[in-house]
Chimera marker file (.cmm) of the C-alpha trace (Angstrom):
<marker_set name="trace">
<marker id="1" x="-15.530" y="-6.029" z="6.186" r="1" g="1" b="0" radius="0.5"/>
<marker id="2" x="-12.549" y="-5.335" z="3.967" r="1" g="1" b="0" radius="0.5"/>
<marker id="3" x="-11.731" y="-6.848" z="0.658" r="1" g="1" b="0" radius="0.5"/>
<marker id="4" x="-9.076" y="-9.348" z="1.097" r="1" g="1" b="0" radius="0.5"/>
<marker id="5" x="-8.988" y="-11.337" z="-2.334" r="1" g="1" b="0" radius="0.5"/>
<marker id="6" x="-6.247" y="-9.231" z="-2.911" r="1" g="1" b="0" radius="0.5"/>
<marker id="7" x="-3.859" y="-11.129" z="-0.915" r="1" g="1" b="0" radius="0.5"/>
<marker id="8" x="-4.074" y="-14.035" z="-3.646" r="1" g="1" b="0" radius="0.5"/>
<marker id="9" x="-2.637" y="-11.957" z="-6.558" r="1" g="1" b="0" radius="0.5"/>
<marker id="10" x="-0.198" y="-13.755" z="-8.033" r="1" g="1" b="0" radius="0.5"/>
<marker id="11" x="2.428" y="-11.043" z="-7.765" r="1" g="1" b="0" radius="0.5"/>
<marker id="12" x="2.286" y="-11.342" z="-4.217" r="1" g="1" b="0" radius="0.5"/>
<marker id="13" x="2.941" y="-15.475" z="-3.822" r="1" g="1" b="0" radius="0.5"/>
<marker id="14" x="6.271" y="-15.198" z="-2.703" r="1" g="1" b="0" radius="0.5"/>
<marker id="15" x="6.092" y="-12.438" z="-0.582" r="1" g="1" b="0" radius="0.5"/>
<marker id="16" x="7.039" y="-12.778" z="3.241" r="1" g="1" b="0" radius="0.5"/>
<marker id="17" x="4.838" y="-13.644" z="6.050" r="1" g="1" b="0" radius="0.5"/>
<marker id="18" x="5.973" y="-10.048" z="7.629" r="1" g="1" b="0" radius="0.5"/>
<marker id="19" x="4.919" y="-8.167" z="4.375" r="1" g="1" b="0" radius="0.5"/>
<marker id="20" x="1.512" y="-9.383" z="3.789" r="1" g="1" b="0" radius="0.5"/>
<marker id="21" x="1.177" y="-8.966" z="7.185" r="1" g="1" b="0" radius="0.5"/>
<marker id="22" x="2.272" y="-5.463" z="6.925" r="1" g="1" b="0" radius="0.5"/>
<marker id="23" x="0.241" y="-4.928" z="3.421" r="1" g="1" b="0" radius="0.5"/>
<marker id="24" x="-2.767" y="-6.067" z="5.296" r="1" g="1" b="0" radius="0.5"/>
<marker id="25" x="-2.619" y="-3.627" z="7.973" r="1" g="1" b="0" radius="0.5"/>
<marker id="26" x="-1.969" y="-1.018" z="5.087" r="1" g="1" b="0" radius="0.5"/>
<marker id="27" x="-5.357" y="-2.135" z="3.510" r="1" g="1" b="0" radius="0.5"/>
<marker id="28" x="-7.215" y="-2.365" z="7.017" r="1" g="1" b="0" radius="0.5"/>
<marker id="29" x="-6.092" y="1.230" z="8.221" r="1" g="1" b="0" radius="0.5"/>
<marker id="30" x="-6.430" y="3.186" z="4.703" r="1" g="1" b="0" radius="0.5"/>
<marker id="31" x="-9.699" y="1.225" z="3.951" r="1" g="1" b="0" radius="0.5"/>
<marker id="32" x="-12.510" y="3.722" z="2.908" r="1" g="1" b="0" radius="0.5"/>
<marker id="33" x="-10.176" y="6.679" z="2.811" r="1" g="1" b="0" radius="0.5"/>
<marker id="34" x="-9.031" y="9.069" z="0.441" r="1" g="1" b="0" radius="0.5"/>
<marker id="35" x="-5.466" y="9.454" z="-0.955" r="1" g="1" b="0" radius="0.5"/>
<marker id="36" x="-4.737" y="12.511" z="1.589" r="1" g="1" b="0" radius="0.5"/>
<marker id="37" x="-6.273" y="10.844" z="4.389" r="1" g="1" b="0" radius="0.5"/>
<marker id="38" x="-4.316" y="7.513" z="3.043" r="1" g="1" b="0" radius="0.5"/>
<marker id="39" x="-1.077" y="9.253" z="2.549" r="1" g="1" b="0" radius="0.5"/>
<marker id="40" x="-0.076" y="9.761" z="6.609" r="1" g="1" b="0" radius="0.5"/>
<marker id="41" x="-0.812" y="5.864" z="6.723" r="1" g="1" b="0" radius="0.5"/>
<marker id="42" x="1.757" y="4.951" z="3.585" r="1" g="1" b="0" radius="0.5"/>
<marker id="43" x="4.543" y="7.324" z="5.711" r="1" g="1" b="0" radius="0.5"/>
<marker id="44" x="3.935" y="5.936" z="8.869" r="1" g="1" b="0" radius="0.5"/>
<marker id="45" x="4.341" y="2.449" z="7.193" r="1" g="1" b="0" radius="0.5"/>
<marker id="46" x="7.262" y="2.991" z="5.974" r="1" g="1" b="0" radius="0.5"/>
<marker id="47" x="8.768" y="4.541" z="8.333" r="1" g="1" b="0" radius="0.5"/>
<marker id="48" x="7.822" y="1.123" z="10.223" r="1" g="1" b="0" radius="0.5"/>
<marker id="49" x="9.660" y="-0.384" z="7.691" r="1" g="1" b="0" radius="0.5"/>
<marker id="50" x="12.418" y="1.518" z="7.660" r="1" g="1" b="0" radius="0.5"/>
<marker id="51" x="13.009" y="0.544" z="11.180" r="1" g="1" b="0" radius="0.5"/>
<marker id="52" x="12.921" y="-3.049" z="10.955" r="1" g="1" b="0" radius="0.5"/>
<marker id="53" x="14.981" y="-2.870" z="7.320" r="1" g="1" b="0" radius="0.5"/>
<marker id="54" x="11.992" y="-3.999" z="5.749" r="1" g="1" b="0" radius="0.5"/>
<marker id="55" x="11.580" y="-2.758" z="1.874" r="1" g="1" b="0" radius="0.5"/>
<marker id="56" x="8.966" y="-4.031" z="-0.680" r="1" g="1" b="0" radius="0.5"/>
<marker id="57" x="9.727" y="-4.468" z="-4.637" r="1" g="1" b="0" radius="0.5"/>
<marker id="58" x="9.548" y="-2.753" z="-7.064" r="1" g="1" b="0" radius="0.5"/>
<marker id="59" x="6.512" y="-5.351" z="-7.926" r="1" g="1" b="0" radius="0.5"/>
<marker id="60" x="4.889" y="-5.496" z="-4.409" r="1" g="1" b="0" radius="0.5"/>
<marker id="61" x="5.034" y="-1.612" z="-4.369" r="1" g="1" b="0" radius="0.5"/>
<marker id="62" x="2.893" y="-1.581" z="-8.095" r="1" g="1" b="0" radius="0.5"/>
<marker id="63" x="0.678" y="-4.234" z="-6.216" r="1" g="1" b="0" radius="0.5"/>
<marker id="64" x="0.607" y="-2.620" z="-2.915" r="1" g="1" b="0" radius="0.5"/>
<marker id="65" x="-0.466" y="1.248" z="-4.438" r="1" g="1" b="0" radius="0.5"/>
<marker id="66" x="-2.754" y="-0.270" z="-7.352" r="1" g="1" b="0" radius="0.5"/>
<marker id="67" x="-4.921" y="-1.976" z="-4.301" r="1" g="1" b="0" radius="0.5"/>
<marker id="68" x="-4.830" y="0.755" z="-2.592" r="1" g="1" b="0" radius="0.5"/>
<marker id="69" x="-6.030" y="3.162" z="-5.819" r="1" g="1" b="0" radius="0.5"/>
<marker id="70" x="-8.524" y="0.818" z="-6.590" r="1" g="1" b="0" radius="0.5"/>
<marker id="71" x="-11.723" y="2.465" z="-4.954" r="1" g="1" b="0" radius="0.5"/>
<marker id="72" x="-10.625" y="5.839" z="-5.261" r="1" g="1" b="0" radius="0.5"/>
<marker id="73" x="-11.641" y="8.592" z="-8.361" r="1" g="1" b="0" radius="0.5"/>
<marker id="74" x="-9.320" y="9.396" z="-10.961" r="1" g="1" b="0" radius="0.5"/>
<marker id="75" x="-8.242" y="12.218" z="-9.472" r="1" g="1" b="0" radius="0.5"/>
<marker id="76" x="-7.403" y="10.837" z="-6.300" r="1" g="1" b="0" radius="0.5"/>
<marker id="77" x="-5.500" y="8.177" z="-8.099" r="1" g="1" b="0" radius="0.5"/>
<marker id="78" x="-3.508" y="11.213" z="-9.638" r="1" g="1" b="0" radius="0.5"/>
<marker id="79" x="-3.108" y="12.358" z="-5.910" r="1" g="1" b="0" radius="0.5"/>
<marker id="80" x="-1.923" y="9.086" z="-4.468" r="1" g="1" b="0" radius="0.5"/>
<marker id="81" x="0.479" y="8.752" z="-7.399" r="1" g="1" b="0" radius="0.5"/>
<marker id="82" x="2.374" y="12.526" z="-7.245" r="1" g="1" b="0" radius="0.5"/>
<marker id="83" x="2.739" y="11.378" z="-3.480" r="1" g="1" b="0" radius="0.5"/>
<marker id="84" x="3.969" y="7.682" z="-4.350" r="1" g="1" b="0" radius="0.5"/>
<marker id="85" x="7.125" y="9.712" z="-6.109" r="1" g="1" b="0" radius="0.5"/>
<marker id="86" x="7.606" y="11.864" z="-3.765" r="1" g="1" b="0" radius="0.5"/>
<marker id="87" x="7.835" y="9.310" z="-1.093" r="1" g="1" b="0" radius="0.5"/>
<marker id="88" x="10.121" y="7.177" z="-3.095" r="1" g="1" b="0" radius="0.5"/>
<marker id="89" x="7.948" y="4.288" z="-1.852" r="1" g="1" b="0" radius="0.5"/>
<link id1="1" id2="2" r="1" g="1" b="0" radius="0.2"/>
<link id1="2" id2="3" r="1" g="1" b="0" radius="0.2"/>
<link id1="3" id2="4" r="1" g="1" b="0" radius="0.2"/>
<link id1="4" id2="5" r="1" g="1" b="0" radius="0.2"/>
<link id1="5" id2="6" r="1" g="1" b="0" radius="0.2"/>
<link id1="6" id2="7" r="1" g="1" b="0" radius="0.2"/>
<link id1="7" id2="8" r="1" g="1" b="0" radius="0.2"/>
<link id1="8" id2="9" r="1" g="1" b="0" radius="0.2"/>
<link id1="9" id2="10" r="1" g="1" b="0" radius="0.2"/>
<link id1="10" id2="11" r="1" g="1" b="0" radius="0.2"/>
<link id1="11" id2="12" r="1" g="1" b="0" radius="0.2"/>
<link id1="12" id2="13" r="1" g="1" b="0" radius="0.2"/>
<link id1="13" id2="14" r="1" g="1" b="0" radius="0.2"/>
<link id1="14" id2="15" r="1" g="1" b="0" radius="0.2"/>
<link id1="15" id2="16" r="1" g="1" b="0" radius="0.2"/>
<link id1="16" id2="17" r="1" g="1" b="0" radius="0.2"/>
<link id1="17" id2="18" r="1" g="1" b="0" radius="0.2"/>
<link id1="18" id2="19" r="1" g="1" b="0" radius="0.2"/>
<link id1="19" id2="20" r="1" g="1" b="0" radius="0.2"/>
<link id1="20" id2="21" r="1" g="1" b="0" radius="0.2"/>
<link id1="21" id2="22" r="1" g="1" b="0" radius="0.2"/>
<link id1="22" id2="23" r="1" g="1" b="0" radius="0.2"/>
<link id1="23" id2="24" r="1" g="1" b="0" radius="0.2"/>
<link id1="24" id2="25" r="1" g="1" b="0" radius="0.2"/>
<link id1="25" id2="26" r="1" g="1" b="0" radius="0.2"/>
<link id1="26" id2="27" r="1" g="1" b="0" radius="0.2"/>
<link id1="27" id2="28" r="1" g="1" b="0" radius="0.2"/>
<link id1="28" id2="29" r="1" g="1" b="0" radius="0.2"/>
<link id1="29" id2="30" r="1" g="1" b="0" radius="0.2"/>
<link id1="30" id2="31" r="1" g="1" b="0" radius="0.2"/>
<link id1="31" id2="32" r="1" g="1" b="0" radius="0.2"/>
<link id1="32" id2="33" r="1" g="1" b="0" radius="0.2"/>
<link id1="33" id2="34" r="1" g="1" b="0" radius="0.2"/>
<link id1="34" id2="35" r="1" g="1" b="0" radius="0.2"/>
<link id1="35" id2="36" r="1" g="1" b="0" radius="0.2"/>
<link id1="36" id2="37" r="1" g="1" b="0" radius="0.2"/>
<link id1="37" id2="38" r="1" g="1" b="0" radius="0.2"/>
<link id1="38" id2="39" r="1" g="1" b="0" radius="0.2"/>
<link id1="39" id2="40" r="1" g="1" b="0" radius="0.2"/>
<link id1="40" id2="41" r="1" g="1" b="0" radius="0.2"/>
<link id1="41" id2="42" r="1" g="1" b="0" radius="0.2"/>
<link id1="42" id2="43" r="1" g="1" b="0" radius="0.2"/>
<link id1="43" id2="44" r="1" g="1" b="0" radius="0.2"/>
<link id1="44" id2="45" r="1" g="1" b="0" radius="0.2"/>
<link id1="45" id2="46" r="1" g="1" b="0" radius="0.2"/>
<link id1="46" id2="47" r="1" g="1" b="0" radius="0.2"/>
<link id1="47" id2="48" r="1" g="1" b="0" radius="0.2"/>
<link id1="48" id2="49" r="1" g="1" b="0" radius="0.2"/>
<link id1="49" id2="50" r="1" g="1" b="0" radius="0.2"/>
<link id1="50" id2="51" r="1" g="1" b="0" radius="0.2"/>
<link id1="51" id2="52" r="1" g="1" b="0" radius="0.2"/>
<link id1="52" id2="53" r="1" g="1" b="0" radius="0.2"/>
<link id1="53" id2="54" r="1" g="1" b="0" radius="0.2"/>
<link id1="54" id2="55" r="1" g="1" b="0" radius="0.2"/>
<link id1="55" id2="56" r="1" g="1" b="0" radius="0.2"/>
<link id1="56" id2="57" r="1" g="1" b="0" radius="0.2"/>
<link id1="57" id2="58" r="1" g="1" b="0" radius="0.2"/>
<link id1="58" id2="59" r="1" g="1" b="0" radius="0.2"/>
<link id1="59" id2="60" r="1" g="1" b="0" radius="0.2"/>
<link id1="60" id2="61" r="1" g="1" b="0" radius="0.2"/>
<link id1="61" id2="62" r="1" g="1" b="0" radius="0.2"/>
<link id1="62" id2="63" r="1" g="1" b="0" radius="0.2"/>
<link id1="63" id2="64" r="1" g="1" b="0" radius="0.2"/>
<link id1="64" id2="65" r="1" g="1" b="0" radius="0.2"/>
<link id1="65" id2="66" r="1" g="1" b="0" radius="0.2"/>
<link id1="66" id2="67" r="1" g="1" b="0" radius="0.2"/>
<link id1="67" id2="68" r="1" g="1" b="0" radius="0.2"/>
<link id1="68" id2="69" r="1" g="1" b="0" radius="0.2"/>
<link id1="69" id2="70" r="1" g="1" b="0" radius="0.2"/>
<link id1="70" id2="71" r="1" g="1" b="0" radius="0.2"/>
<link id1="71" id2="72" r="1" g="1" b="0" radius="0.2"/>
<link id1="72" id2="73" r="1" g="1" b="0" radius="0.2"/>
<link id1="73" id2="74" r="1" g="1" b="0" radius="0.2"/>
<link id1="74" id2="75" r="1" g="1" b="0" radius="0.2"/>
<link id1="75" id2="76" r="1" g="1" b="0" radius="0.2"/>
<link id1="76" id2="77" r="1" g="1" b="0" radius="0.2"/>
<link id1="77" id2="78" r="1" g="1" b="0" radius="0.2"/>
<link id1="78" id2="79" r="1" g="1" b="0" radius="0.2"/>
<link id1="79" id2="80" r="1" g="1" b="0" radius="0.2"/>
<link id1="80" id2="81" r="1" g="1" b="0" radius="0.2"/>
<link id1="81" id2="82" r="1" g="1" b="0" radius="0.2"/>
<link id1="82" id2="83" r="1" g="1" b="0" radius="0.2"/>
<link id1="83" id2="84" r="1" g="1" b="0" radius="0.2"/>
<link id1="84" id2="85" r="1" g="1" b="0" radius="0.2"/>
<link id1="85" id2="86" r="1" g="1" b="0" radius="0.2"/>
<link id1="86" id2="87" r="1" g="1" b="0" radius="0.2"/>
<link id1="87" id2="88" r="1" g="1" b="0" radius="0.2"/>
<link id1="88" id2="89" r="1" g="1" b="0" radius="0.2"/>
</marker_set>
């Protein structure tokens, strides 16, 4: 089962009912993977997003991608963040 403790950072209090709810299916689906397996997931999402005109802060994005870097090596974490810029996530 996932870590959800997460969910209770403090950055994330006033977020929306919709975002956490999106964030969590982030988590869920990129759980256990690496950055280039994670990376489809993060476009799909926001394409999702996009879509319904949903767009995370600047804060809930440095949440979002340090939760998500968490588990993975250093050099994945280099990985995930070269594709965070590109994305303009």
């Amino acid at each position: 089962m996932p870590d959800t403790n997460w969910i209770n950072h403090p950055s994330l209090k006033n977020m929306s009912n919709r975002k956490k709810e999106i964030l969590v299916n982030l988590m869920k689906e990129s759980e256990g993977k690496s950055a280039t397996d994670t990376i489809p997931i993060l476009l799909n999402t926001q394409k999702k997003m996009n879509e319904q005109g949903i767009k995370f802060s600047p804060q809930e994005q440095n949440v979002m991608f340090s939760i998500l870097s968490e588990k993975l090596s250093p050099q994945e974490r280099v990985r995930l963040d070269a594709m965070r810029k590109m994305m303009h996530f």
